[in-house]
N, C-alpha and C positions, 0 to 999 in steps of 0.2 A: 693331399700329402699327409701320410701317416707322421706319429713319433719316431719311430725306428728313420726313416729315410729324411727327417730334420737331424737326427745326430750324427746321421753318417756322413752328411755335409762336411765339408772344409772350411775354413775360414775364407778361403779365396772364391767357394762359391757361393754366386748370388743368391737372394732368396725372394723369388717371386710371392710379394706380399699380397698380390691380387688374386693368387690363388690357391692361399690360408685359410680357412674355415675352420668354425668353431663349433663344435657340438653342443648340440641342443641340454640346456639341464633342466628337464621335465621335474613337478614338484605337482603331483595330482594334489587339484582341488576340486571340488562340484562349484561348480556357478552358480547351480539351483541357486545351493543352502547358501552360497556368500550373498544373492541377491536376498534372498529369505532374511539373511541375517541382519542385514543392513534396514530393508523394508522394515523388521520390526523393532530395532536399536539402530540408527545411522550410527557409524564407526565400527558396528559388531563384523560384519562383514570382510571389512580390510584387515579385522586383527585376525581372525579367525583365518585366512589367507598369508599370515606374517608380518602384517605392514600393521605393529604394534604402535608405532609414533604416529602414524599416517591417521589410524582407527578412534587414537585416544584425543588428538587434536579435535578427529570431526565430532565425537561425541562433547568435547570440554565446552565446542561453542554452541553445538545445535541444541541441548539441553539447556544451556539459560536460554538460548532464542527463543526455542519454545513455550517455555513456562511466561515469557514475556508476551510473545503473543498470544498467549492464554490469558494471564491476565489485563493486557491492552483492549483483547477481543470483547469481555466480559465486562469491561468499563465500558464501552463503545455504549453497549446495550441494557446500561443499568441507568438507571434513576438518580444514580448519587456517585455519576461515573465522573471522574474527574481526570482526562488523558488527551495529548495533544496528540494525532492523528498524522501526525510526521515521524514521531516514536514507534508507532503502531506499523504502519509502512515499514520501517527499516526491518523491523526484528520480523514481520514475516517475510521481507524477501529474505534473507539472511535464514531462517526457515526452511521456506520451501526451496530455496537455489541448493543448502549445503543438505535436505533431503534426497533430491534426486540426484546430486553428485556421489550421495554416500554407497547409493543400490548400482547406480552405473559405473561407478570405481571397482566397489566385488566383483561386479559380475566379469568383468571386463578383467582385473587383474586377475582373479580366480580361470580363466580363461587362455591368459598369458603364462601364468604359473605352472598351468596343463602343457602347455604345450612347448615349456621350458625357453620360454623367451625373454620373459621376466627379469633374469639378473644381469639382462646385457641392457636393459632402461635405466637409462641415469637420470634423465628428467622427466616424469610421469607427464604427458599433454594434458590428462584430466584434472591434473592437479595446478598446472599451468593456466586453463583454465579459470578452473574456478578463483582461485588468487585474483586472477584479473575481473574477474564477474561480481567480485565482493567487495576490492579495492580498488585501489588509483595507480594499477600498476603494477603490486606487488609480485603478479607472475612473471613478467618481465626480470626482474630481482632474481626470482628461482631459477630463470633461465639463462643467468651471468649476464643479461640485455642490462647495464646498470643506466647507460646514458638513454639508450630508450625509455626504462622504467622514471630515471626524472623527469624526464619531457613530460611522458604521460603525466605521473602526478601531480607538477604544478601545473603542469595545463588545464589537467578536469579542476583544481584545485579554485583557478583564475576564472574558470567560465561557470563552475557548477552553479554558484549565486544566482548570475543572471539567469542562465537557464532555468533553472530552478522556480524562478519568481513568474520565467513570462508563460504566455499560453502553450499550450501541450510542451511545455522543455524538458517534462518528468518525462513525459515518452522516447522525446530525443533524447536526454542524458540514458534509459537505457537501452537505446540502438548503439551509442556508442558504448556503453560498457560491455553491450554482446560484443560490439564490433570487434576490443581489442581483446576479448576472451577468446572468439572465433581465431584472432591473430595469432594470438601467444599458444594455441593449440596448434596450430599449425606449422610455427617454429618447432616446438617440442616433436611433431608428429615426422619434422622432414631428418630432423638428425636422428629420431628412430626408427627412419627407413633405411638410414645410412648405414646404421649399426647393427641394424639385422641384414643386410645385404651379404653381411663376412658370416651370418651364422649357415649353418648346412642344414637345412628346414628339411623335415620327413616328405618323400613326394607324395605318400597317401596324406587325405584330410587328417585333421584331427578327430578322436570320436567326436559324438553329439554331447554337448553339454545335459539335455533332458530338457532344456526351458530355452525355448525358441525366440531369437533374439531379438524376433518383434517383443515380446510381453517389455522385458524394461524399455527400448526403446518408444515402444507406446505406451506407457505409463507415465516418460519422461514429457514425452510429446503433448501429452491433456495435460498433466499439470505445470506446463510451458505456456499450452495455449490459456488456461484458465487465468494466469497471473497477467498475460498478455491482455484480457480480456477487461480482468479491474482494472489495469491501468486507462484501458481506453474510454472505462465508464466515469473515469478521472475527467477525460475532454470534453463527455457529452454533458456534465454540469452547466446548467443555465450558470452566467455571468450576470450575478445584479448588483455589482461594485456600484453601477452606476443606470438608474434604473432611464429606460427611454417615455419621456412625456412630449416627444413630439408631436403625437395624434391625440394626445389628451385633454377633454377641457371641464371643466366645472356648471354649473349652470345655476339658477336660482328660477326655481318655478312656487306653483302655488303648494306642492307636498313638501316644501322643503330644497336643499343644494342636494344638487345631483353631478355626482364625478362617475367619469368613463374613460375607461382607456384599451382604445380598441389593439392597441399594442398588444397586449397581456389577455385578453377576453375579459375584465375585470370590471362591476360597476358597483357603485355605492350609493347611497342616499341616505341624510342627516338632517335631521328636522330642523327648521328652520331659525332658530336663535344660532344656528351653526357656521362655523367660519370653516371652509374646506381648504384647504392648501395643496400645493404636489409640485412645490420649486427644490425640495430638498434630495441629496442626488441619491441616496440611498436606499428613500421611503417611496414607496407606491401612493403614501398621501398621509396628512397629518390634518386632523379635525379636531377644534376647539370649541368650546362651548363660550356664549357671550359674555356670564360672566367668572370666564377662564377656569372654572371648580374643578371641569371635567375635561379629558380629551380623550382623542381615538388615532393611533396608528396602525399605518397598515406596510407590513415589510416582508416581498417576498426571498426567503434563502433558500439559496442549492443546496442541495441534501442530496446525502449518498444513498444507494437503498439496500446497504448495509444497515443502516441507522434507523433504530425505532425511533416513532413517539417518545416514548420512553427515554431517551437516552439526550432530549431537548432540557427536561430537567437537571439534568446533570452536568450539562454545559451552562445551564442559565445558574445553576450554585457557583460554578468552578468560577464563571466571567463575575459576578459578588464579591467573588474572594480575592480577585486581581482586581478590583477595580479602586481607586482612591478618591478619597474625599463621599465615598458612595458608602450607603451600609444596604444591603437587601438579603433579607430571608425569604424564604419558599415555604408557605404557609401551610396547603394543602393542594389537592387537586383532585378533579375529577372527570369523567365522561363526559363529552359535550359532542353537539354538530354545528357545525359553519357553511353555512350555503350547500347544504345536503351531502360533508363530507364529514366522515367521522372524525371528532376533536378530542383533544383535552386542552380543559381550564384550571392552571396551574394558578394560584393565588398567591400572590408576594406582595410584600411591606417593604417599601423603598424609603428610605431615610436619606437624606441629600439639604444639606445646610440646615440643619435644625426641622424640617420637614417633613413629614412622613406624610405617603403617598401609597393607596391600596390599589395594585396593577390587578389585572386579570389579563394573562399570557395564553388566550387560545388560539390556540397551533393544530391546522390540519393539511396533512399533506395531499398533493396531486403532482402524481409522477417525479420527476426528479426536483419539485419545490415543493418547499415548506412554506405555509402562508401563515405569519403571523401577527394576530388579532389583537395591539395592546391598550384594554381600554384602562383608563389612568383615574384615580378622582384622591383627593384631599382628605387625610382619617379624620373623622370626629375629634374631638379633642377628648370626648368621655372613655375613647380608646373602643368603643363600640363599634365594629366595622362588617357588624352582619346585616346594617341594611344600608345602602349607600343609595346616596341623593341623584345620582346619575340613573338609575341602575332601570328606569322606564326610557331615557334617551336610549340606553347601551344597549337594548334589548329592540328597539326600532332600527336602529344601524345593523345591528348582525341581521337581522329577518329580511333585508335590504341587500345584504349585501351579496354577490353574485361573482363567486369565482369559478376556474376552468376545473373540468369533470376529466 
């Protein structure tokens, strides 16, 4: 139904509103250059297209994200890094989710804009989306769902703790954050089926964009699966909250006490004035000399294999600086091997009740643990602690000592 034959209408007649259509209002843009644009500034893309609030938002949050996971990234791996690993997690999903939102929005709105579909979308799906991918709901909100969007929020609000705390919950918390992104995309997606149903779409295609719709979609797809991928490397962390000494026993022979725990592939040997212990639930084994001067622990931790060597110093500063009634410095360090794997001997002065105590922190990893070797003794009082009185037992115990390859 043309204009001319709406005004020539009556008042008295009907107007079949089912078969009103609305023409198309085409606004050429290249998809290329919006994905291009986004790819190398996220927000470039969407302003470059028109969507100046939509472009300046994504840029306002993914630039601090970034510069934070820059420098989160760069503590992880430094010596003198000082950063909790929960922080580090948010600001790169936050990252890379509002990265490949930024490329798949140009492309896609640059797309819609061609093909003059664009100003009949009231609530963008991809922007429904990510809201919900990022928050507790918030795309719900964008999408007038306001009693859905509360549920959601104090709901993940109430469970995320627990989850959070138990085993893989991080994976489950985000199956369910895809889950209600997926959701909230698909509300947005059904009333913009509805909306374009009344428009009068060209029956030829539209041209070729020039950038074939796999590239961002597979670009979006690897760096989906790669984030999928640390998380699950999150699961396969050994659990040594509590370590298992059920197979474990000690022995006293004629070379001295001999610990083994077939559990772990692990065994020790401590010359004989040695007290060996392994009731404690944490440690792989605690060994004390008889007249108490010196000792040896042994504790093995999960470790990411993101995380150098390097970056155990900077945790063992950071736990110093929270710790009370404790004072320790990190003295110096260097090169070492621990049962034929390559180490470092990080050397600390621990102070604790008027005390001080010269550690030697050698840490070598295998696979997803870190093995750490903490032999303990008593400073001189002359403040002299370059030669310690232990330092021929400490050196029988590591040549002894036999961990997994």
């Amino acid at each position: 139904m043309d204009n001319a034959s709406i005004l020539s209408l009556t008042p008295s007649d009907p107007i079949d509103t089912a078969t009103v259509m609305f023409e198309p209002q085409p606004v050429p843009r290249s998809p290329a250059l919006a994905f291009l644009l986004s790819l190398a500034l996220p927000g470039a893309g969407q302003t470059y297209c028109g969507k100046t609030s939509r472009g300046l938002w994504t840029m306002a949050i993914f630039l601090p994200a970034l510069a934070l996971t820059i420098h989160f990234t760069r503590q992880l791996g430094s010596p003198e890094g000082k950063v909790d690993a929960l922080f580090w997690g948010i600001s790169l999903r936050i990252t890379l989710f509002l990265y490949v939102f930024a490329f798949l929005d140009a492309f896609f709105t640059a797309r819609e804009m061609t093909a003059g579909t664009d100003a009949f979308i009231a609530e963008s799906p991809r922007v429904a989306a990510i809201l919900n991918l990022l928050t507790r709901g918030f795309g719900y909100f964008y999408l007038g769902q306001r009693k859905l969007g509360l549920t959601v929020f104090f709901g993940l609000m109430f469970f995320q703790g627990p989850l959070a705390q138990a085993a893989g919950g991080g994976l489950v918390l985000e199956f369910i954050m895809a889950a209600i992104g997926v959701h909230a995309y698909n509300i947005a997606r059904r009333s913009e089926k509805e909306i374009l149903a009344t428009v009068r779409l060209p029956a030829e295609p539209a041209p070729s964009s020039g950038l074939p719709l796999a590239i961002p979609i597979g670009l979006a797809a690897v760096m989906a699966s790669g984030y999928v991928a640390l998380v699950f490397v999150g699961l396969l962390l050994p659990d040594y909250s509590h370590v298992d000494q059920s197979r474990a026993h000690v022995v006293q022979d004629s070379e001295g006490v001999f610990y083994q725990n077939p559990a772990y592939d692990i065994s020790l040997r401590a010359p004989a004035q040695w007290t060996v212990k392994n009731d404690a639930p944490n440690y792989m084994l605690l060994a004390v000399r008889s007249d108490r001067a010196c000792s040896v622990t042994l504790q093995p931790i999960a470790w990411s294999p993101l995380l150098g060597l390097d970056s155990f110093k900077g945790q063992l500063a950071y736990q110093f600086s929270k710790a009370k009634g404790l004072a320790g410095e990190v003295l110096d360090e260097q090169p070492a091997v621990l049962s034929g794997l390559d180490a470092r001997d990080i050397r600390v002065s621990v102070t604790e009740r008027a005390q001080r105590l010269i550690e030697h922190r050698i840490i070598a990893r295998s696979g997803l643990t870190l093995y750490d070797v903490t032999t303990a003794e008593l400073a001189p009082d002359e403040g002299n602690v370059a030669e310690l009185s232990c330092a021929s037992d400490f050196s029988f115990i590591r040549k002894n000592l036999v961990l997994p390859h």
